[in-house]
C-alpha positions in Angstrom: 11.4 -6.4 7.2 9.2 -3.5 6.9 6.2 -3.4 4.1 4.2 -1.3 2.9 0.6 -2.8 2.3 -1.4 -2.2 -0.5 -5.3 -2.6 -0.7 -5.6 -5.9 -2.4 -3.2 -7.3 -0.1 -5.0 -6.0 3.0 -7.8 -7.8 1.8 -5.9 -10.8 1.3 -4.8 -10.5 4.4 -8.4 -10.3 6.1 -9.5 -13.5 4.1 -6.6 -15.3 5.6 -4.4 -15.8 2.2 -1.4 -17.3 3.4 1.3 -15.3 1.7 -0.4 -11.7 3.2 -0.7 -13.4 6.0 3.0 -14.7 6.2 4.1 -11.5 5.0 2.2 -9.0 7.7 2.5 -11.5 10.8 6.7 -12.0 10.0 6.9 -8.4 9.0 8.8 -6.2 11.8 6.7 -2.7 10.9 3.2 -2.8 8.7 2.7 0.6 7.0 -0.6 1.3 5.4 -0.6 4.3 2.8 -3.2 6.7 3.1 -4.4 5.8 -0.3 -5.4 2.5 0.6 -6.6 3.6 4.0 -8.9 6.1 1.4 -9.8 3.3 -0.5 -10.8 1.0 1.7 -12.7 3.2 3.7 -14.6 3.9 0.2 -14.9 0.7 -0.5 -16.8 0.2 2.9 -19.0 3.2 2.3 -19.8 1.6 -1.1 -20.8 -2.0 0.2 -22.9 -3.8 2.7 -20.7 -4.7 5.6 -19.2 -1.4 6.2 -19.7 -1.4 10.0 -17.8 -4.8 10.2 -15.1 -3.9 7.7 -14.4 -0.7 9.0 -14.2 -2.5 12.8 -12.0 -5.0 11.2 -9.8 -2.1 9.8 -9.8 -0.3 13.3 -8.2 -3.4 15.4 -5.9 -3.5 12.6 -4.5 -0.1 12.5 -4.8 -0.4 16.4 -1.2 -3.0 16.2 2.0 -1.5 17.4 3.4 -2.3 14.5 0.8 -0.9 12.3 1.1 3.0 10.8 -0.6 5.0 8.4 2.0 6.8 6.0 1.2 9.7 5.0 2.7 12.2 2.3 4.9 14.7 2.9 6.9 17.1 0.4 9.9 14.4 0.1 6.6 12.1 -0.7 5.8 15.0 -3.8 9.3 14.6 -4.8 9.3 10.8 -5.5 6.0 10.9 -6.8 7.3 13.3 -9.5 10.0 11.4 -10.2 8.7 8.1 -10.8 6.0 9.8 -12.7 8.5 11.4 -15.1 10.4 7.7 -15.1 7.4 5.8 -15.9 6.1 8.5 -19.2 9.8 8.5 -20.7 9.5 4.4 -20.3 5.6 4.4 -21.5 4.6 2.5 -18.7 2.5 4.7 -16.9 0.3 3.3 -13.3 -2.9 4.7 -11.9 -2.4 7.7 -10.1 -3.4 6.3 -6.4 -0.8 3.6 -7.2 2.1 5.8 -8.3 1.3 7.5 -5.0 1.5 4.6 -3.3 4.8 3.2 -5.4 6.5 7.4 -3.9 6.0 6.2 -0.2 7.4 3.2 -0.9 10.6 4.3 -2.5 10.8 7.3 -0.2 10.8 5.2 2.8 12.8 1.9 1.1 10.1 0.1 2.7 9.2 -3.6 0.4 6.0 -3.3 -1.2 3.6 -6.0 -0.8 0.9 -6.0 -4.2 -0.6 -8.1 -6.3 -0.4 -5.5 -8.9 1.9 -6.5 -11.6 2.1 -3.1 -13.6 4.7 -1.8 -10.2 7.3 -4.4 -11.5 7.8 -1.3 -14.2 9.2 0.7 -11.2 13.1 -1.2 -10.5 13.4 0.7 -7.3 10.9 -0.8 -5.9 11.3 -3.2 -3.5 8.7 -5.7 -4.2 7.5 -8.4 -2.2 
């Protein structure tokens, strides 16, 4: 399976929570979306152990299975989409994560999140 992972999970992840664990170890390509690469690296900026962090982030995105996704203009074209989908519904995200919820459906890659409010998004692979 191939995942996209989003911050919380990545964190999760690092602080050996099984099911991020499970999920990025058995998965057969990790993608990381620029947003959360964005965040993170904010995150780190924000907090004390930014060296570390951003060390720990480095051997991570070093894996041959690991890649940054990045948007493109197919990327714009999801985004819009799911933005128009989510208004007529009244469910609207946070921007980064509506970003994040394009690549995703763009790429039909299974998005691992502990954020509940993508489960408004059906073509979401979720996992």
């Amino acid at each position: 399976m191939r995942i996209l992972l989003d911050t919380n999970r990545y964190g999760d992840f690092c602080k050996g929570v099984p099911a991020s664990v499970t999920a990025v170890v058995s998965a057969e390509r990790v993608f990381l979306p620029f947003v959360a690469l964005a965040e993170l690296r904010a995150g780190f900026r924000a907090g004390t152990q930014g060296r570390s962090n951003e060390e720990t982030l480095e051997r991570f995105l070093a894996s041959p299975r690991v890649e940054v996704l990045y948007a493109d203009e197919a990327t714009v074209g999801a985004y819009a989409g799911l933005f128009a989908q989510l208004r007529r519904q009244g469910t609207p995200i946070p921007t980064n994560d509506l970003w994040i919820a394009a690549l995703a459906v763009q790429h039909g890659l299974a998005l691992h999140s502990r954020d509940a409010h993508f489960d408004a998004i059906p073509q979401l692979l979720r996992l």
